[in-house]
TORVEXNU-924387 format. One line per field, with one value per atom (N, C-alpha, C, O): residue number from 1; residue in one letter; x, y, z. Coordinates in steps of 0.2 Angstrom, whole numbers, plus 5000, padded with zeros to 4 digits. Example, Ala and Ser with C-alpha at 12.3 -4.5 7.8 and 13.67 -1.06 7.14 Angstrom:
seq: 1,1,1,1,2,2,2,2
type: A,A,A,A,S,S,S,S
u: 5066,5062,5066,5071,5064,5068,5064,5067
v: 4972,4978,4984,4983,4989,4995,5000,5006
w: 5039,5039,5039,5042,5035,5036,5039,5040
This chain:
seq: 1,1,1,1,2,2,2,2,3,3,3,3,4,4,4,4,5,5,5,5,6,6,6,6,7,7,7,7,8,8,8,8,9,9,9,9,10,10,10,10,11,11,11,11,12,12,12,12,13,13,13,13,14,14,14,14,15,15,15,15,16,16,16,16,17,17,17,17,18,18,18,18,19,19,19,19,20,20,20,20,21,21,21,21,22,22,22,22,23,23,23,23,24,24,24,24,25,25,25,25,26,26,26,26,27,27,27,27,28,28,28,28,29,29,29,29,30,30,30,30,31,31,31,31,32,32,32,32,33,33,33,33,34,34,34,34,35,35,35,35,36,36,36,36,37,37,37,37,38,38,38,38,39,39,39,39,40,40,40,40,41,41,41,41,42,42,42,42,43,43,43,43,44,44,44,44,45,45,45,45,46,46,46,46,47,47,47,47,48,48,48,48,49,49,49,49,50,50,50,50,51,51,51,51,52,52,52,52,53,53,53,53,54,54,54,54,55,55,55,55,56,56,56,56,57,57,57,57,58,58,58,58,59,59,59,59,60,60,60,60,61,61,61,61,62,62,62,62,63,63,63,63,64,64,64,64,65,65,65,65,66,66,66,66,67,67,67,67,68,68,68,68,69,69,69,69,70,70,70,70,71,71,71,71,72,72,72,72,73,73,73,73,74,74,74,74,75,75,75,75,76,76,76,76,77,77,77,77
type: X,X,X,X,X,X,X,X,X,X,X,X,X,X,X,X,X,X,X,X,X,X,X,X,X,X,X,X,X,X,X,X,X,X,X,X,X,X,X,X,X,X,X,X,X,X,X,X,X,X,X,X,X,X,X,X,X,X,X,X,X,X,X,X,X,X,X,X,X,X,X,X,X,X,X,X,X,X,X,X,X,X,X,X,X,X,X,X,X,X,X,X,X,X,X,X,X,X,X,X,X,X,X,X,X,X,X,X,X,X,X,X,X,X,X,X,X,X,X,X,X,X,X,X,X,X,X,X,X,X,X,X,X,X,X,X,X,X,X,X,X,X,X,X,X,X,X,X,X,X,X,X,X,X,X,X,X,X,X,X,X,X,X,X,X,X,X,X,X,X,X,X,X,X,X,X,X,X,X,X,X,X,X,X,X,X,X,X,X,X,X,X,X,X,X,X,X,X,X,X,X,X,X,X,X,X,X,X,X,X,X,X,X,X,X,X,X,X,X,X,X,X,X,X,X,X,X,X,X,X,X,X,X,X,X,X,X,X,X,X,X,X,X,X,X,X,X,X,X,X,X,X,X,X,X,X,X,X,X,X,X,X,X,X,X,X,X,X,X,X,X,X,X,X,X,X,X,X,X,X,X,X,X,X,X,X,X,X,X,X,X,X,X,X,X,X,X,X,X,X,X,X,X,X,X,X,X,X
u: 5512,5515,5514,5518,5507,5504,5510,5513,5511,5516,5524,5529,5524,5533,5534,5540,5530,5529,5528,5531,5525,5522,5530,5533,5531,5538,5543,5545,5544,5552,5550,5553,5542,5542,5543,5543,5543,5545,5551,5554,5554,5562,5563,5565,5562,5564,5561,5564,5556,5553,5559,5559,5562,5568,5571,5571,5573,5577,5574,5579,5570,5565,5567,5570,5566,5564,5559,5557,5557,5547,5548,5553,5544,5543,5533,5530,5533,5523,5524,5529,5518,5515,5510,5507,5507,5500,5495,5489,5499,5494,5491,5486,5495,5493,5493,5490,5496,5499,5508,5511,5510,5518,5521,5517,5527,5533,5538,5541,5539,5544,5549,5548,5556,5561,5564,5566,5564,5567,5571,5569,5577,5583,5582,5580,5583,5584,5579,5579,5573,5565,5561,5564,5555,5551,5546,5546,5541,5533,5527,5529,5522,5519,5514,5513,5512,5508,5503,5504,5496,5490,5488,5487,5488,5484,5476,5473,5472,5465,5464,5458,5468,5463,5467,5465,5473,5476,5480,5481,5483,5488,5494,5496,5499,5506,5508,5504,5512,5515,5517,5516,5519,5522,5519,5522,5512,5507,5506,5503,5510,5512,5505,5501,5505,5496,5491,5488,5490,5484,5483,5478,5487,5490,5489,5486,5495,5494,5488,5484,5488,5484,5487,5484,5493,5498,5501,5504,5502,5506,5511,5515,5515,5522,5526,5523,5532,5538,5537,5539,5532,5531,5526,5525,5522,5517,5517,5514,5520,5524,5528,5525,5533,5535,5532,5534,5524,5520,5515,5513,5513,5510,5512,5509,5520,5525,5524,5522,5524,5525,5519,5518,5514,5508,5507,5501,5512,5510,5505,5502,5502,5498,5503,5509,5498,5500,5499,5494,5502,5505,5498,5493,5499,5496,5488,5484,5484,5480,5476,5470,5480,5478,5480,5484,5479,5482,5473,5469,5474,5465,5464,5469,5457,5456,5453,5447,5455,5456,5461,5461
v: 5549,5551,5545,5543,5543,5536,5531,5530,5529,5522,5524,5520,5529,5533,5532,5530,5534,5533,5527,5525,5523,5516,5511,5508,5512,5509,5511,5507,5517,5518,5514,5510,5515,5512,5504,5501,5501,5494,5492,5487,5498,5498,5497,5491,5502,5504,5498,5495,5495,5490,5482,5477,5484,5477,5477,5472,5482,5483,5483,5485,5483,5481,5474,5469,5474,5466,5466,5471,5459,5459,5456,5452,5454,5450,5450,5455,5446,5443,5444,5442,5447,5452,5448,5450,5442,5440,5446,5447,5450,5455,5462,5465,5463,5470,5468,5471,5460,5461,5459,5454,5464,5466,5469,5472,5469,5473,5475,5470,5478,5480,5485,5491,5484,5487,5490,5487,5499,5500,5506,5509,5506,5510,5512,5517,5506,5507,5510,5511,5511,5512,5505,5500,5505,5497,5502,5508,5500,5501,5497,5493,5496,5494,5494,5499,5488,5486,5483,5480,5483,5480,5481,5487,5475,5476,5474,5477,5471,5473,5477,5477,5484,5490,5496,5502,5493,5497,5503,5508,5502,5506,5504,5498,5508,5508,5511,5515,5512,5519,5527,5532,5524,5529,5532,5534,5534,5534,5539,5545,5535,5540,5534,5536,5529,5525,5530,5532,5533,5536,5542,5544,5545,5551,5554,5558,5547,5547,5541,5541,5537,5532,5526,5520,5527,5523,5519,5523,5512,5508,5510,5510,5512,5515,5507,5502,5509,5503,5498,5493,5499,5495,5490,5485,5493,5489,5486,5481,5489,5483,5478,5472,5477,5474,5466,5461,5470,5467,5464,5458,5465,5463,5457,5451,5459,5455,5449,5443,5449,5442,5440,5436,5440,5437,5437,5435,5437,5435,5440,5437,5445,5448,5455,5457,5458,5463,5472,5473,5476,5480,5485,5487,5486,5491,5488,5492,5483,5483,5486,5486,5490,5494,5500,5503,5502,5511,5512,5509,5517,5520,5523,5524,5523,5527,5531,5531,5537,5543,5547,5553
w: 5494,5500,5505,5509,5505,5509,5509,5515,5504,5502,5502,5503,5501,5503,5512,5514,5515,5524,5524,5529,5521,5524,5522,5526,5515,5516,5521,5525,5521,5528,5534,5537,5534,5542,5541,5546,5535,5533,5534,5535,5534,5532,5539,5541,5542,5550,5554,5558,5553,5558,5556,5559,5552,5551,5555,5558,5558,5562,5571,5575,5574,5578,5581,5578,5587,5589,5593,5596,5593,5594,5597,5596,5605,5610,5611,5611,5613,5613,5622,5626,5622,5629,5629,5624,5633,5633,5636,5634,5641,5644,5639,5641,5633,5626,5622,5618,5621,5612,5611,5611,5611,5608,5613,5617,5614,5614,5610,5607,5609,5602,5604,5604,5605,5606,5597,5592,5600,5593,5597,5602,5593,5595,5602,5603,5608,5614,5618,5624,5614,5618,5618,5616,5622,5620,5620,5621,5617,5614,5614,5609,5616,5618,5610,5607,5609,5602,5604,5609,5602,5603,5598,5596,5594,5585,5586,5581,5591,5591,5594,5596,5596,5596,5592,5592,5588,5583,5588,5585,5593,5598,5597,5597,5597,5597,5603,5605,5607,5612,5610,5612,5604,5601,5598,5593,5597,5595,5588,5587,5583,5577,5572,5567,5575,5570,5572,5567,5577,5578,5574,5573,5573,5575,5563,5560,5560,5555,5551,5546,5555,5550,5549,5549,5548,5545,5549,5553,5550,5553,5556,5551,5560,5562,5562,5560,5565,5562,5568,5567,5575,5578,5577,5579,5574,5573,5563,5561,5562,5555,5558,5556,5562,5568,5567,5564,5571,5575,5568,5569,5563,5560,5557,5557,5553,5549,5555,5552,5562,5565,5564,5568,5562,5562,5556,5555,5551,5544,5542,5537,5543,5538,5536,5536,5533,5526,5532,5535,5532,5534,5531,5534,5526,5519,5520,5516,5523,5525,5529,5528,5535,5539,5538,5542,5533,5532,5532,5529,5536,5537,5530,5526,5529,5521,5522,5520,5527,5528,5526,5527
């Protein structure tokens, strides 16, 4: 179920555009909201990482532009 969730939101983050916030992190507009990403404390706005574990589509976003591996940070919980 882990990897069924962590795909869509790979899917869904294609579609995303990422702009670099020297003051958080990210900004990441998705379907006409922005959100707010900061990958060293693991926050999103949308706060669906906290919530599941699992990277949401802004912060795959936000990972993809930095070249790392998404599937990395799924909590192992």
């Amino acid at each position: 179920m882990t990897m069924k969730v962590q795909n869509d939101n790979t899917a869904r983050s294609m579609k995303c555009s990422i702009e670099w916030n020297s003051n958080t992190g990210y900004e990441v507009l998705d379907r006409g909201y922005r959100h707010i990403v900061d990958l060293s404390k693991q926050y999103c706005s949308c706060r669906a990482w906290i919530l599941k574990g699992i990277p949401c589509p802004h912060e795959v976003a936000a990972l993809h532009h930095k070249k790392q591996e998404p599937i990395n940070y799924i909590s192992h919980w």
